[in-house]
N, C-alpha and C positions, 0 to 999 in steps of 0.2 A: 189219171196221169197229169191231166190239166191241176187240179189241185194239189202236187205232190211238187209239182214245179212253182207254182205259183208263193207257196211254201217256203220253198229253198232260195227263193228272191228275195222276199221279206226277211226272213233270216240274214243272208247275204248285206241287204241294206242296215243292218243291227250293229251287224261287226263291228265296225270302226269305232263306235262310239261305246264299246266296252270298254274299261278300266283292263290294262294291262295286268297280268299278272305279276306277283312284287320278285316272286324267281326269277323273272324274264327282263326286269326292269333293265339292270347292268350288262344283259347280252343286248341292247340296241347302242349301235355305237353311233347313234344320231341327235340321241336324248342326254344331254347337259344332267353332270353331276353335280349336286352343293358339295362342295368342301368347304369345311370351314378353316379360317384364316390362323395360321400357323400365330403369328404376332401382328397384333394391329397397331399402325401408329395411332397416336393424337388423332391424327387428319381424319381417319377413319369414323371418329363418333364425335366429330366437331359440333353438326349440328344439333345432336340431343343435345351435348354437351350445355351448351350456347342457352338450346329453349330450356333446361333443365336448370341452368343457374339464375336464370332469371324470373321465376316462378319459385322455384325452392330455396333459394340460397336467404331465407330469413330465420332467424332461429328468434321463439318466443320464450318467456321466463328470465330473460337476463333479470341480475340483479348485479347493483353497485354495492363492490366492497372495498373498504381503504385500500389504499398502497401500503402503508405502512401501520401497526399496530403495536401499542406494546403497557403490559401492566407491570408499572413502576411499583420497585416496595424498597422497605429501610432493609439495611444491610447490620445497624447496630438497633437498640432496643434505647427505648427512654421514654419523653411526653413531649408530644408535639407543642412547640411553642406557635409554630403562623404556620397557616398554610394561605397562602397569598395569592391565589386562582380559585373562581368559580364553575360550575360545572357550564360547557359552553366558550370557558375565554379562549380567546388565541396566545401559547407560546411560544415564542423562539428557542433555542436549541442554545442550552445554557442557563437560561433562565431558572433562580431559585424558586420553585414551589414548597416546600417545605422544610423545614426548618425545625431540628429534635434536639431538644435539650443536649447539653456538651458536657455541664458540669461534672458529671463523674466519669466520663470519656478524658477530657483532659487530665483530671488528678489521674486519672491512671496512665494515660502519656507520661506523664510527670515522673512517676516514683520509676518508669520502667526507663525513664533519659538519666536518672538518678544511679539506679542502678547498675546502668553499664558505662557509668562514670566509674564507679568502684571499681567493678570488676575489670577494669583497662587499668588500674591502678595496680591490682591483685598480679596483673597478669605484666606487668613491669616489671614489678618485684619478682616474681618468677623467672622471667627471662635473666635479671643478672644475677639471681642464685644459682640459676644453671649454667650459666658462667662461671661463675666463680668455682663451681663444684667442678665445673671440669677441668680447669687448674689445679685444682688440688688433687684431681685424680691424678693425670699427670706426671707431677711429683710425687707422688707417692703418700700423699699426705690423709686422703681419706678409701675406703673402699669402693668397686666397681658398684655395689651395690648403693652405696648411700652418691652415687651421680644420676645412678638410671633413677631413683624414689625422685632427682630433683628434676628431671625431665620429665617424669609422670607428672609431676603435680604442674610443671608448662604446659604441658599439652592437656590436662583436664582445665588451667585455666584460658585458654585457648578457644576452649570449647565450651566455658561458660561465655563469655565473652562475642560469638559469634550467635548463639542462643538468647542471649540480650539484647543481639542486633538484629534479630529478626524482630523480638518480641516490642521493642522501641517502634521498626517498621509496621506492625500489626495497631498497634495502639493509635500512633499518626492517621492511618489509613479510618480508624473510628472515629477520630475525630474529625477528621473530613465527611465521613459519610454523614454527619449530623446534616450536614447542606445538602439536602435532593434536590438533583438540577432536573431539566428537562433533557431527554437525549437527543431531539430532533425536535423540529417546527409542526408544530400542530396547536390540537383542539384538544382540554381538557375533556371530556367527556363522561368521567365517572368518579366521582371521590367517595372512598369508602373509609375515610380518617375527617376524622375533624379535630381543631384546636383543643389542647387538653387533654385528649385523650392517651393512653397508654398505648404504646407498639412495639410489640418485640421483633428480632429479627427474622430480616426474609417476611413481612407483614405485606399485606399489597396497599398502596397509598393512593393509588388516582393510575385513573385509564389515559393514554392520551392516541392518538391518533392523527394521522396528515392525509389528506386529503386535495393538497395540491395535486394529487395524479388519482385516480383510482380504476378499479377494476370492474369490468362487467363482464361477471362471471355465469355460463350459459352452459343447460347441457345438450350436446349435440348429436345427434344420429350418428349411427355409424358409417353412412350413407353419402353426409356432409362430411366427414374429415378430409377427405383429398381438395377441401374445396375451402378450408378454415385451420389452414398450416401453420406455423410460427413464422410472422413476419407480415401476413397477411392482411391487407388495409382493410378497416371496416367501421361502420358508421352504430353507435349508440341511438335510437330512438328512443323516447320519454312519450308516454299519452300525452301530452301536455302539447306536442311539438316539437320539443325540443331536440338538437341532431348535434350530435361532437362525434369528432374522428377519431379513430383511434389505429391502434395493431395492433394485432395477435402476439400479445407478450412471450406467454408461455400456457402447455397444454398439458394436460394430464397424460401421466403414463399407463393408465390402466384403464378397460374398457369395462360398463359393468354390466356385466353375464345378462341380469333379467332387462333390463331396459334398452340394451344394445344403444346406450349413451357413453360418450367421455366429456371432461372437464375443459370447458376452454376460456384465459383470462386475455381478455382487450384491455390496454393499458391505454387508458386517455388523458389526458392533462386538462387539469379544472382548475385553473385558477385562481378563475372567480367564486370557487365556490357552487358553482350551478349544481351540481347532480352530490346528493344526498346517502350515505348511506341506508340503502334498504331499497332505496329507489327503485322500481323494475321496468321493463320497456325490451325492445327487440334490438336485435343485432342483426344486421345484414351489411353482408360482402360487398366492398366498394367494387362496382366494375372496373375492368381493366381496360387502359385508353387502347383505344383502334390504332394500329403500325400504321404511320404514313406509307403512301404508296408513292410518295413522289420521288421522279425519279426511274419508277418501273413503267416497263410498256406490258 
């Protein structure tokens, strides 16, 4: 009996520090339930938020690409007489770089101003025979028939006449295009013509590019988007040292499946020139300044 008791003590002293059973768990109405939080503010995950941007918030691979881009080509066909830019120079927006032969672009101007010289003449004389024919219908003097033939042949001259005047327009428009201008301020960067050579139309003639602004463009986790929005202030770094400001221009609208990345362009202003097409270096989110508290108790 002494050990049968002695038994049910030990056991006794066990209890308490069993694991409840997980059926029994919800019948103690002493023991705190987790629920989880229906909506959380901000406030709630401030501080990961906080240590989380400031450890993560660099994104590596950027690369600088233009602001602006564009492969200039002839619009008429001929032989380059100058191309007055080297691969390299700077031009202004306006500036002729190339320069294609005219001479048969204007004789053809020429015979089509010619042209609808006559046919404005054709188309006078037509006008006052259709006059005159409808006088005479009128009185009675010719048939219903032979006024409508002198109306038809107005309104076909009408219509050569207006077909002249486009094609006068089209011819002009060739002989302007013999002068390629530049379309914006940049850097020549690639010429695929040179002097003498033959070009037909729609040819590509020279690369140009500006660089006064460009883009450092990065792909970003999916993880960082809530944290790399359009409008979002952020610094360019170059290995070199080098730091320019910039903002979140614009973002890609597609996310892509295997890398669970999307596209994002910092638009920076270079002036000077500093950051290079090709250039790569990291992007990281400027901090946001700390709310004064003055004022608050």
């Amino acid at each position: 009996m002494r050990y049968i008791s002695t038994t049910i003590l030990v056991l006794a002293s066990l209890l308490p520090s069993l694991p409840t059973p997980a059926f029994c768990q919800n019948a103690l109405p002493d023991r705190p339930r987790w629920t989880r939080p229906i909506a959380a503010s901000a406030s709630d995950y401030s501080t990961p938020a906080r240590a989380y941007s400031r450890a993560s918030l660099t994104v590596d691979a950027a690369i600088i690409q233009p602001y602006r881009i564009a492969e200039v080509g002839t619009e008429v066909g001929g032989i380059i007489e100058s191309f007055g830019y080297e691969e390299g120079d700077f031009v202004k927006r306006g500036d002729v770089v190339v320069e294609i032969s005219r001479s048969r672009h204007e004789l053809v101007y020429e015979r089509a101003k010619s042209r609808l010289a006559a046919l404005k003449k054709a188309l006078k004389r037509a006008r006052t025979d259709t006059e005159i024919k409808d006088k005479l219908f009128k009185r009675g003097a010719i048939t219903k028939l032979e006024s409508l033939d002198a109306r038809a042949l107005l309104e076909t001259a009408e219509a050569q006449v207006a077909e002249a005047e486009q094609a006068l327009k089209l011819a002009g428009l060739d002989v302007k295009s013999c002068t390629v201008q530049a379309p914006f301020s940049g850097h020549v960067t690639v010429r695929h013509k040179h002097p003498f050579e033959p070009v037909a139309r729609l040819d590509k003639l020279f690369e140009i590019v500006d660089v006064s602004k460009v883009y450092a463009v990065a792909n970003i986790p999916e993880s960082l988007v809530p944290y790399l929005k359009k409008g979002t202030k952020a610094v360019f770094e170059h290995a070199s040292g080098l730091k320019l400001s910039g903002v979140v221009h614009k973002t890609g609208k597609r996310m892509d499946p295997k890398s669970k990345t999307k596209k994002i362009f910092v638009l920076i202003d270079n002036p000077n020139g500093e950051l290079e097409m090709g250039m790569s270096g990291s992007i990281c989110r400027t901090p946001a300044k700390p709310r004064s508290t003055a004022g608050t108790k």
